[in-house]
N, C-alpha and C positions, 0 to 999 in steps of 0.2 A: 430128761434132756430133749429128747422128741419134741416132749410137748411146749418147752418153750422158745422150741425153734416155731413151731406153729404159729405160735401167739403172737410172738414177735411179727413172724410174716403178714399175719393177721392185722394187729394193729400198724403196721409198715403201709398196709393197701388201704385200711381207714384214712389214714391220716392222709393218706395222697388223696384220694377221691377225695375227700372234706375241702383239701387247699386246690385243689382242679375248682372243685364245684364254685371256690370264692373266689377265682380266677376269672370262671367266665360269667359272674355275676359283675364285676367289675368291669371288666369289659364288655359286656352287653349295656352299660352304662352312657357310652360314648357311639352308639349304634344310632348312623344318621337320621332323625326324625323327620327335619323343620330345612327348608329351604328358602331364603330370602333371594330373591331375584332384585336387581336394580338399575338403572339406567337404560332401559329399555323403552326408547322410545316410539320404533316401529314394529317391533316382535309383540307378540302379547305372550306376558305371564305364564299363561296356562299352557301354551304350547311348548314354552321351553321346559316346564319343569316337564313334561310329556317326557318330552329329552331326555331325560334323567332320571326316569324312572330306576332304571337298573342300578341305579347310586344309592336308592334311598334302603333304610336298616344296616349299610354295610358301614365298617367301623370306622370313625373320622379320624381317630391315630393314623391310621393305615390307610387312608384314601388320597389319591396321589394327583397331580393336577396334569396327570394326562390320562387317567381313566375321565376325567371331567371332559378335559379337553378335546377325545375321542367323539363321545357324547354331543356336545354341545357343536362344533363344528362341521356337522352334519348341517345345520342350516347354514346358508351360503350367504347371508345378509351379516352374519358377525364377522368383524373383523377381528377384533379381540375379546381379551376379559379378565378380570382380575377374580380369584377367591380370597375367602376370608373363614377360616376356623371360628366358629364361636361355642366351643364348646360348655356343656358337653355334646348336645345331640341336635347343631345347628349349623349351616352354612351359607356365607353369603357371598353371591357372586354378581359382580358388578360388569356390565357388558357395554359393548364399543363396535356399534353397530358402523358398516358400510354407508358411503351417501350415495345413490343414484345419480348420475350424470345425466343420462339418455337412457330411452328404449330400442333396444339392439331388434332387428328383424334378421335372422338370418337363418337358411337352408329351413326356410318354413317354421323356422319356433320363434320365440319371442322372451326375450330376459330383461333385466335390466342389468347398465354397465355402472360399473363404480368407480371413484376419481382414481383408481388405481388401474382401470381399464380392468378389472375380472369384472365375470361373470358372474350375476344371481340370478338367481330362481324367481322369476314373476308371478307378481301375486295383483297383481291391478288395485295396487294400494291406493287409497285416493287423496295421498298427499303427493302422490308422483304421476299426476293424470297431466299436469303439463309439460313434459321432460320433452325435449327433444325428440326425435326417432332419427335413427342409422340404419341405413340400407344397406348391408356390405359386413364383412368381415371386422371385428374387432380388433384384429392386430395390424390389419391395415388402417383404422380410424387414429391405433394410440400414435402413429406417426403425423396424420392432419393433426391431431389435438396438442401435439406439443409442440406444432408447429404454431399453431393458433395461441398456446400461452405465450409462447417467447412474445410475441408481434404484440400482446393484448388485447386481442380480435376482441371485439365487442359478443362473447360465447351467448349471453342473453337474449340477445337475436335473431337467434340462428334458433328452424324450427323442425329443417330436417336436416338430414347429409347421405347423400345417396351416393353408391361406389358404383364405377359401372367397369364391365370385364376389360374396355381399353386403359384401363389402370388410374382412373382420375377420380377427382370428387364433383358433384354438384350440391352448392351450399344457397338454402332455400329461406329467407327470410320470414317476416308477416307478407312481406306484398313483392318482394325481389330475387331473382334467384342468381348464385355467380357461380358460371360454368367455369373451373379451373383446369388448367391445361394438366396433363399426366406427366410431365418433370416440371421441375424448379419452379411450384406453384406458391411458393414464400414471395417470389418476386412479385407476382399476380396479388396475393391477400393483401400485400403491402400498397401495393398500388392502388388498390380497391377502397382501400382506409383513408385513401389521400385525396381521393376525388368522390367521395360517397355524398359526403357533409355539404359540396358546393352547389350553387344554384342551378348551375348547366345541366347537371346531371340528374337533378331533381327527378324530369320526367317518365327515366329510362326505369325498366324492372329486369331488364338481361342486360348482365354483364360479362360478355363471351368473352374469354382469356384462353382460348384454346387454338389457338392460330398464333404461332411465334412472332413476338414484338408487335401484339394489333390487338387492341379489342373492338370489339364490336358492340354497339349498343341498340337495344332492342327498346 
């Protein structure tokens, strides 16, 4: 009787180990290999899959698109991104990179700002060596800049934007610059767009709006 209590147990612990060992032969099947990166127009390749390193060999059943997400969002130039399972041991993920606006200077560093107004990481890319520059705080610019789309400010123009601590902006052309007063400077930009284009004005390159109901021309 003993003994084929034994045996029994015996072959009870074969047969498990046998179906374990087919188990994680199977699933070692689906074990991330191959990563297709796409739409990546300013990032390179190679750096993102860097990124992701700690992704690759783990099981693509199981891998969740916020272990990616984690990962991959460490660079400040994506905005999004799509995956795509292509099993068994491949993945493709498709990215939705930020545009640059301008280059932010502020308390000594330098980034670049995105039409969302955040922050990236500067990299002196050289499809972004003619952006604009901002003097000043970022969250004080996304107030001028939505100020500026409402009106249709001519933004292509425009080559700095400088903040200064009496709370105002100076906006800096190819050859002109308009000193804007520190409140109700919509009325000023507006103003600025209606006499820019005429003859008279031609000559001026200062257009001082900081002195209430007066500009000055320079």
């Amino acid at each position: 009787m003993k003994k084929k209590i034994v045996i029994a147990v015996a072959l009870l612990i074969l047969f498990s180990t046998i179906t374990s060992q087919k188990n994680i032969q199977i699933f070692s099947k689906f074990n991330l290999q191959e990563i297709q990166i796409e739409n990546n127009l300013i990032l390179k390749e190679a750096d993102l899959k860097e990124l992701l390193i700690p992704i690759y060999n783990k099981n693509l059943l199981f891998l969740s698109y916020a272990e990616i997400e984690k990962l991959l969002m460490q660079n400040s130039f994506i905005e999004s991104f799509n995956i795509k399972k292509k099993y068994p041991q491949s993945l493709k993920i498709e990215i939705f990179e930020k545009k640059p606006i301008a280059i932010l200077i502020y308390n000594k560093e330098k980034y670049y700002l995105s039409e969302k107004i955040e922050l990236i990481e500067f990299n002196d890319h050289k499809n972004f060596q003619e952006l604009p520059y901002i003097f000043g705080n970022h969250k004080k610019f996304k107030q001028l800049y939505d100020k500026l789309k409402q009106i249709n400010f001519p933004l292509k123009e425009i080559k700095n934007y400088t903040f200064f601590e009496s709370n105002r902006w100076d906006l800096k052309t190819e050859d002109i610059v308009i000193k804007l007063p520190n409140y109700d400077y919509e009325k000023s930009l507006k103003e600025y767009l209606m006499i820019k284009d005429k003859k008279n004005f031609k000559k001026y390159k200062i257009f001082d709006f900081r002195v209430n109901n007066q500009l000055i021309l320079k």
